[in-house]
Residue frames as a rotation matrix with the C-alpha (Angstrom) as fourth column:
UNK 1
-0.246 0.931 -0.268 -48.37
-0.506 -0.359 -0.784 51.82
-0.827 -0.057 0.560 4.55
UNK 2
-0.600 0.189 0.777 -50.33
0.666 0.656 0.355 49.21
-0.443 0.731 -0.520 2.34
UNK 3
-0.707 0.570 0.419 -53.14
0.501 -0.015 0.865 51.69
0.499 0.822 -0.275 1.60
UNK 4
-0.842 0.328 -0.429 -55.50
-0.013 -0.806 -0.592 54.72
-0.540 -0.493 0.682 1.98
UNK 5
-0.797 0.557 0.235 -58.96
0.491 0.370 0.789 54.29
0.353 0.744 -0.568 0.99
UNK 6
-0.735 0.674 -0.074 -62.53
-0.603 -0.700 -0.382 55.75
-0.309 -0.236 0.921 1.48
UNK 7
-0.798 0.395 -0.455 -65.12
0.310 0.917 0.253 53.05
0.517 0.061 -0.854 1.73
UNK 8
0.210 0.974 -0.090 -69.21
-0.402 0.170 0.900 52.46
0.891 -0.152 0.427 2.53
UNK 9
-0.580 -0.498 0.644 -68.90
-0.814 0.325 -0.481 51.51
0.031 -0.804 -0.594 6.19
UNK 10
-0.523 0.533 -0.665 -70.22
0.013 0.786 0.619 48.05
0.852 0.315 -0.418 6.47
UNK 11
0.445 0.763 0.468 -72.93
-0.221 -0.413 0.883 47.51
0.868 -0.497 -0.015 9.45
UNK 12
0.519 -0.543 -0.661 -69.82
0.799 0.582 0.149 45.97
0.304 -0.605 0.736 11.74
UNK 13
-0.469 -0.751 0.465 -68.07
0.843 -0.537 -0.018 49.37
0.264 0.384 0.885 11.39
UNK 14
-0.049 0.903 0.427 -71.07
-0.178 -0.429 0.886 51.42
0.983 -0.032 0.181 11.71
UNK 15
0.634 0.395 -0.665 -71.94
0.595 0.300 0.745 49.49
0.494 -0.868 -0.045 15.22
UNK 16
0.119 -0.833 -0.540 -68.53
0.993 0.092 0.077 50.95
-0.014 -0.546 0.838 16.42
UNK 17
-0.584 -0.627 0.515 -68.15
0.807 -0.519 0.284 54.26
0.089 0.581 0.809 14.87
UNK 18
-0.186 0.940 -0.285 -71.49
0.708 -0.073 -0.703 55.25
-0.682 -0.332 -0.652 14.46
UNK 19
-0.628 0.092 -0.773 -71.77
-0.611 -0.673 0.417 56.20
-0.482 0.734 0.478 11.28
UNK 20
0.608 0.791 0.061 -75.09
-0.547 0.474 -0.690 54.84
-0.575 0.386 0.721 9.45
UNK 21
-0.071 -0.449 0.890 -74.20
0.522 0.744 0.417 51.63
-0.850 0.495 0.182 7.15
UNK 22
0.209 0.059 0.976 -73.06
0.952 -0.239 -0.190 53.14
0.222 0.969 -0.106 3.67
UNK 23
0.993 -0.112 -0.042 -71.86
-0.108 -0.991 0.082 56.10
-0.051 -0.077 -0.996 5.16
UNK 24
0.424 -0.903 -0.077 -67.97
0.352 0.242 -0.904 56.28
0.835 0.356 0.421 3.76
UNK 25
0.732 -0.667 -0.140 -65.24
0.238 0.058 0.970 56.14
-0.639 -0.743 0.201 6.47
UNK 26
0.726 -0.505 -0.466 -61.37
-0.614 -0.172 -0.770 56.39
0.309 0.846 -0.436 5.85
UNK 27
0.937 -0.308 -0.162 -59.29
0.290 0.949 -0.124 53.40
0.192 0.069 0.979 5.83
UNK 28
0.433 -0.864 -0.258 -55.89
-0.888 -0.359 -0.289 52.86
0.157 0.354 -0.922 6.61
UNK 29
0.967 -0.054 0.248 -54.31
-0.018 0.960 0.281 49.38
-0.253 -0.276 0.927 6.26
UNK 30
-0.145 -0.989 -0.002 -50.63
-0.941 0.138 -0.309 48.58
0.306 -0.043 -0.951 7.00
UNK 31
0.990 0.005 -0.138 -49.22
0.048 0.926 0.375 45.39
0.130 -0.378 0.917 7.48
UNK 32
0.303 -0.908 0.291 -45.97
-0.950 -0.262 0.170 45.05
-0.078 -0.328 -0.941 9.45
UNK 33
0.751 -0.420 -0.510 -43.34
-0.271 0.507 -0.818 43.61
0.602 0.752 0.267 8.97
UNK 34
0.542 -0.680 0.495 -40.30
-0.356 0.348 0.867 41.59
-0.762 -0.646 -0.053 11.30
UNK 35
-0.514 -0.795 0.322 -36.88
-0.045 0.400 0.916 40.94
-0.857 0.456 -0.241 9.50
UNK 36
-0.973 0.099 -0.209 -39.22
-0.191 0.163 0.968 40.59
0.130 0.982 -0.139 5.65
UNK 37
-0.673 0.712 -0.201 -42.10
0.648 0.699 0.302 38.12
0.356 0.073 -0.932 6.50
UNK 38
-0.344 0.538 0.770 -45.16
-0.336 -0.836 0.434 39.85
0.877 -0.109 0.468 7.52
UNK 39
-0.921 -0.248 -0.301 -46.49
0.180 0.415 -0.892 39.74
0.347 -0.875 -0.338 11.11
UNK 40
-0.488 0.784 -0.385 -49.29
0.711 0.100 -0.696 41.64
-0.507 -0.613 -0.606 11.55
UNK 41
-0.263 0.519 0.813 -52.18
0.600 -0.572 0.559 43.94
0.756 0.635 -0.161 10.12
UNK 42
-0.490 0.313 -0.813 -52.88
0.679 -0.449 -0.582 47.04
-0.547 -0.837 0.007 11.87
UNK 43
-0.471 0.685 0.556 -56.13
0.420 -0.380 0.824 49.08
0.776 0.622 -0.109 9.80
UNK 44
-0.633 0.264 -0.727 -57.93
0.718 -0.152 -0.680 51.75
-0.290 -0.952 -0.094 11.08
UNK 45
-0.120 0.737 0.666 -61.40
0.533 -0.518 0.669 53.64
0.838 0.435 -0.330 10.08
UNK 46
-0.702 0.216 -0.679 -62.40
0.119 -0.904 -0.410 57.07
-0.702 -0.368 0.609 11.21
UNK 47
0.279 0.756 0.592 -65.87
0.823 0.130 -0.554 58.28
-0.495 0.641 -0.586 9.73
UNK 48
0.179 -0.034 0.983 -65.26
0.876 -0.449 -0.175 60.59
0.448 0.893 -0.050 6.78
UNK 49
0.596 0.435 0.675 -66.73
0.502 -0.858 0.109 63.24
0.626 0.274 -0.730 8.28
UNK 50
0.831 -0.519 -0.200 -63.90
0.140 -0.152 0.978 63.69
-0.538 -0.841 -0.054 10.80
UNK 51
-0.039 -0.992 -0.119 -60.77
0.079 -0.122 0.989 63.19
-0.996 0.029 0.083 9.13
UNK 52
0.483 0.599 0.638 -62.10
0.870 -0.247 -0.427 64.62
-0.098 0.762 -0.640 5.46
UNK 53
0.877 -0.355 0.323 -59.57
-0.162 -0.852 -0.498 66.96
0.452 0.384 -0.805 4.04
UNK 54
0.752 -0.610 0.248 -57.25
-0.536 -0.349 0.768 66.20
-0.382 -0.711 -0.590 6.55
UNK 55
-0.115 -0.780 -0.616 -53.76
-0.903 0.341 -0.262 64.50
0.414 0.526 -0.743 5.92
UNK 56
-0.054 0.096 0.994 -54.79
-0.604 0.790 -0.109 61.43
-0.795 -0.606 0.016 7.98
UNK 57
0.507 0.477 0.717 -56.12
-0.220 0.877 -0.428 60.41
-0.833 0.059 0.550 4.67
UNK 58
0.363 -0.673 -0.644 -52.97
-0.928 -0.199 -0.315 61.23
0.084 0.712 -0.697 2.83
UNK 59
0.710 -0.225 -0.667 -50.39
-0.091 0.910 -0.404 58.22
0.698 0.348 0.626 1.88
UNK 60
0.140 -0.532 0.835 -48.01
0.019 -0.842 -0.539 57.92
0.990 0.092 -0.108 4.44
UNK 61
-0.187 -0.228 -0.956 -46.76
0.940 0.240 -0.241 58.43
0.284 -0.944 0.169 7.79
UNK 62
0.353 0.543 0.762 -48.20
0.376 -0.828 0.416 61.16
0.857 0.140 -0.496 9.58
UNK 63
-0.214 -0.892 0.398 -45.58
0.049 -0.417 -0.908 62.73
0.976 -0.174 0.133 11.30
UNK 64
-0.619 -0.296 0.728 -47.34
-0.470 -0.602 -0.645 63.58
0.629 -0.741 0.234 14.49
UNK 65
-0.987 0.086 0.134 -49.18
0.081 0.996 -0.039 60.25
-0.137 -0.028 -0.990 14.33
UNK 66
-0.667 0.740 0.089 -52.58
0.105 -0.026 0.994 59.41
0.738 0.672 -0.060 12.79
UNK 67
-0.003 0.906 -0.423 -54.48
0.841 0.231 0.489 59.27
0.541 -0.354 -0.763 16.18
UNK 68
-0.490 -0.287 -0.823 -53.31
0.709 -0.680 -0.185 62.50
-0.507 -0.674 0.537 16.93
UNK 69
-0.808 0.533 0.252 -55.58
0.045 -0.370 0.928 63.95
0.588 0.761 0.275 13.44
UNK 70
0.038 0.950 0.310 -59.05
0.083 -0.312 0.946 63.76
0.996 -0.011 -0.091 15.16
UNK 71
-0.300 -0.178 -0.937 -57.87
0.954 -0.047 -0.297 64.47
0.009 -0.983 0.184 18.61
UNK 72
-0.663 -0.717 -0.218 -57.38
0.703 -0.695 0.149 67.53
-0.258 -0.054 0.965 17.32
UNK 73
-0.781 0.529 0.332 -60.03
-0.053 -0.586 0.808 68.05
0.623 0.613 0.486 15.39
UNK 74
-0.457 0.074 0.886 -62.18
-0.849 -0.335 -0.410 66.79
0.266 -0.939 0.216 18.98
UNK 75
0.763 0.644 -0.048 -62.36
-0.645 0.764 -0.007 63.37
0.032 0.036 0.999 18.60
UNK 76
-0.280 -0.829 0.484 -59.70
-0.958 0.206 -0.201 61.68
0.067 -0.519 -0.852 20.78
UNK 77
-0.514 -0.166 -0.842 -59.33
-0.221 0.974 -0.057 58.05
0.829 0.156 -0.537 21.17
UNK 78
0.046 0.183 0.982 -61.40
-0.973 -0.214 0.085 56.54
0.225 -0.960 0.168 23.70
């Protein structure tokens, strides 16, 4: 895990989500790794108001995996 953040969604983010631009999302951004070298960036934004309070936006691996946080809370991947 590179980083947990809380950020202004920009209007690209927004389009998707569907939270108004400047409404704050949470961030997660990892970049993996193969044998050292990095390979790839996987980042992923949920609007605030969903995963707010929750441990999604702890540091961290979330044991029972991060898209499994607003399933729960009724917002499942679609």
């Amino acid at each position: 895990m590179d980083d947990v953040t809380v950020e202004p969604a920009d209007e690209e983010i927004s389009s998707r989500l569907g939270p108004r631009p400047g409404e704050h999302v949470g961030v997660r951004l990892r970049t993996n790794t193969v044998d050292g070298p990095p390979t790839h960036t996987d980042d992923s934004y949920v609007a605030l108001s969903i995963v707010d309070t929750t441990d999604w936006l702890l540091p961290g691996n979330v044991a029972r995996g991060t898209n499994a946080v607003p399933a729960e809370l009724g917002h499942a991947l679609v």
